[in-house]
N, C-alpha and C positions, 0 to 999 in steps of 0.2 A: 526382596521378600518372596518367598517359596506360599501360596497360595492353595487351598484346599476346596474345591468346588463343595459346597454345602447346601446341596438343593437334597439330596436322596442319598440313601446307601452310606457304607461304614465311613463316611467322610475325620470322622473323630476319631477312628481307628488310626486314619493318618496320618492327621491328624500327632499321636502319639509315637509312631514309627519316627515321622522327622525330630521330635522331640527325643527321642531316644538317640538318634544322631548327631545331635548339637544343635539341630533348626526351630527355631520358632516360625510355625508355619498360623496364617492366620486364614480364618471362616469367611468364605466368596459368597457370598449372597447378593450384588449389588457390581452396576457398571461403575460406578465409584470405588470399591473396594478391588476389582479386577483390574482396573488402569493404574493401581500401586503395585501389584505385583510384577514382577519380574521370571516368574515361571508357576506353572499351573499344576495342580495334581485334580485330574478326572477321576472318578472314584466309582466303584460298578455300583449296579443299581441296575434297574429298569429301563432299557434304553429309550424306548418311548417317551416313557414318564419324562425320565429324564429332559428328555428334547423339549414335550410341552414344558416345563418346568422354567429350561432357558428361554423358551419365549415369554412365558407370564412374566418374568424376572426383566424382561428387556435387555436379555444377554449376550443373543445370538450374535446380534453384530459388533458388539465392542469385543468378543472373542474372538471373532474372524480378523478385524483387525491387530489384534496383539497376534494374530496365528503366521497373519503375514508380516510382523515386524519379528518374525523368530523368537517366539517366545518358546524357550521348553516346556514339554509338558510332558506328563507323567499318566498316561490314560489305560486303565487296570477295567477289566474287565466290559462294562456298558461302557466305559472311557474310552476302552478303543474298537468299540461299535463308534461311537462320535469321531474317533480323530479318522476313522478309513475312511476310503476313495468311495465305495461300492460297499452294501449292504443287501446278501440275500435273505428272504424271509421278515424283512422287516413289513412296517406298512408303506404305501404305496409311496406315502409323502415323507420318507423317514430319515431325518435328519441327518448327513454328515458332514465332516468340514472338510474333506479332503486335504489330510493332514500330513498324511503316509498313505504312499502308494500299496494300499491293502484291500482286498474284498475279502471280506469276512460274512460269516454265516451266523446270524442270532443263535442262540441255543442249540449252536453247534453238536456238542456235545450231549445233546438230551435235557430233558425238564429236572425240576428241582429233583426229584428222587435221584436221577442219574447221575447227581455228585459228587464227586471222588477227589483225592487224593494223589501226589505223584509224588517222586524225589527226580527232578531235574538236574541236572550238570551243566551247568553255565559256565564256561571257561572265563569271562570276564569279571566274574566274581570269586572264584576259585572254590576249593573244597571246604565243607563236604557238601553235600549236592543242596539244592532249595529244595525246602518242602512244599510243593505249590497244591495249593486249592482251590478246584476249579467248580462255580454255582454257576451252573445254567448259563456254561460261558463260551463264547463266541468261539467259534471255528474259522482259521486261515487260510481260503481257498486259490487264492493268488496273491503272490508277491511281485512286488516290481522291481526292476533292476538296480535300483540305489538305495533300497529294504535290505539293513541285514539285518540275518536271521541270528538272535543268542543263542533260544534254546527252541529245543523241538519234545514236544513229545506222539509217539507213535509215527515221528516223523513228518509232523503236523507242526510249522511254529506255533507258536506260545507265548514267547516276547521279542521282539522286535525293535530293530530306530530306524529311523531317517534321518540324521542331521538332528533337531534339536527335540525330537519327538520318541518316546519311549512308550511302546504299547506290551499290556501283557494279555491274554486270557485270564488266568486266573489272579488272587487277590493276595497280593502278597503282605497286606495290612494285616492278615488274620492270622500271622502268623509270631513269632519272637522274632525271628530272622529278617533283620533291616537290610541286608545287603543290595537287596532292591531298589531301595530308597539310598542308600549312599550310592550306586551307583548315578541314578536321579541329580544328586547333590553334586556327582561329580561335572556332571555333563551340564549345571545350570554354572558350575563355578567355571567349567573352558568357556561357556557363551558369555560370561561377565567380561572376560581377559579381551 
């Protein structure tokens, strides 16, 4: 079961993306409800928030353990503020799981007014380009050596994996185009085999 974190942010957007693909993805609210799942979808939002959110929730640690049993996950936006290594500009105490070897910059890209729109080229998904939408979304200021990079824009990655972890900046929920999310589906289906 494909699992949609439901503490903040378009979670039901994703909700609907994996539904569009064939998945019934179910609402994470609870260490109970994360220890059935089999792969996670992060979903942006507030990274902060977010972080307190998974402590009130009593989440932090049953997620680190499914993180180190190789669970995929699908971390979009404030998602892969949480799955990186390093966090600039967060606050001092600010949450990540070191999930992929990435330092990212909160609000990379600038405050809500600052955003915008791209057509990306992802060769693992093929043409014609994504349409990514990027809100108040993180910047990739170092990758590590068994980080590949999908797509880049301005030469800056975007989306990224490590093995069973798929991080994007921007929110590919907001958009019609699931290619995002079957990709997600594909790499939760090699980790099953």
């Amino acid at each position: 079961m494909i699992g949609v974190l439901a503490l903040q942010g378009a979670f039901r957007m994703h909700c609907e993306a994996l539904a569009r693909c064939g998945v019934e993805a179910a609402e994470i609210r609870t260490a109970e409800q994360l220890e059935r799942c089999h792969a996670l979808v992060v979903p942006g939002g507030e990274s902060s928030t977010m972080a307190n959110l998974l402590n009130t929730f009593d989440l932090i640690d049953p997620l680190r353990s499914k993180l180190a049993a190789k669970m995929p996950v699908l971390g979009t936006c404030a998602g892969m503020i949480l799955m990186a290594k390093t966090i600039s500009d967060g606050q001092p105490d600010q949450l990540c799981f070191d999930a992929i070897d990435l330092a990212v910059r909160r609000n990379g890209y600038g405050r809500q007014v600052d955003s915008f729109e791209a057509d990306l080229d992802i060769a693992v998904v093929g043409q014609p380009p994504v349409r990514a939408v990027f809100i108040r979304a993180p910047m990739v200021e170092n990758v590590g050596t068994r980080v590949e990079i999908l797509a880049e824009f301005d030469q800056v990655p975007v989306l990224c994996r490590q093995d069973n972890i798929l991080v994007s900046s921007f929110h590919p929920e907001l958009t019609e185009d699931d290619r995002i999310h079957e990709l997600f589906i594909q790499m939760v289906a090699q980790s099953e085999v």
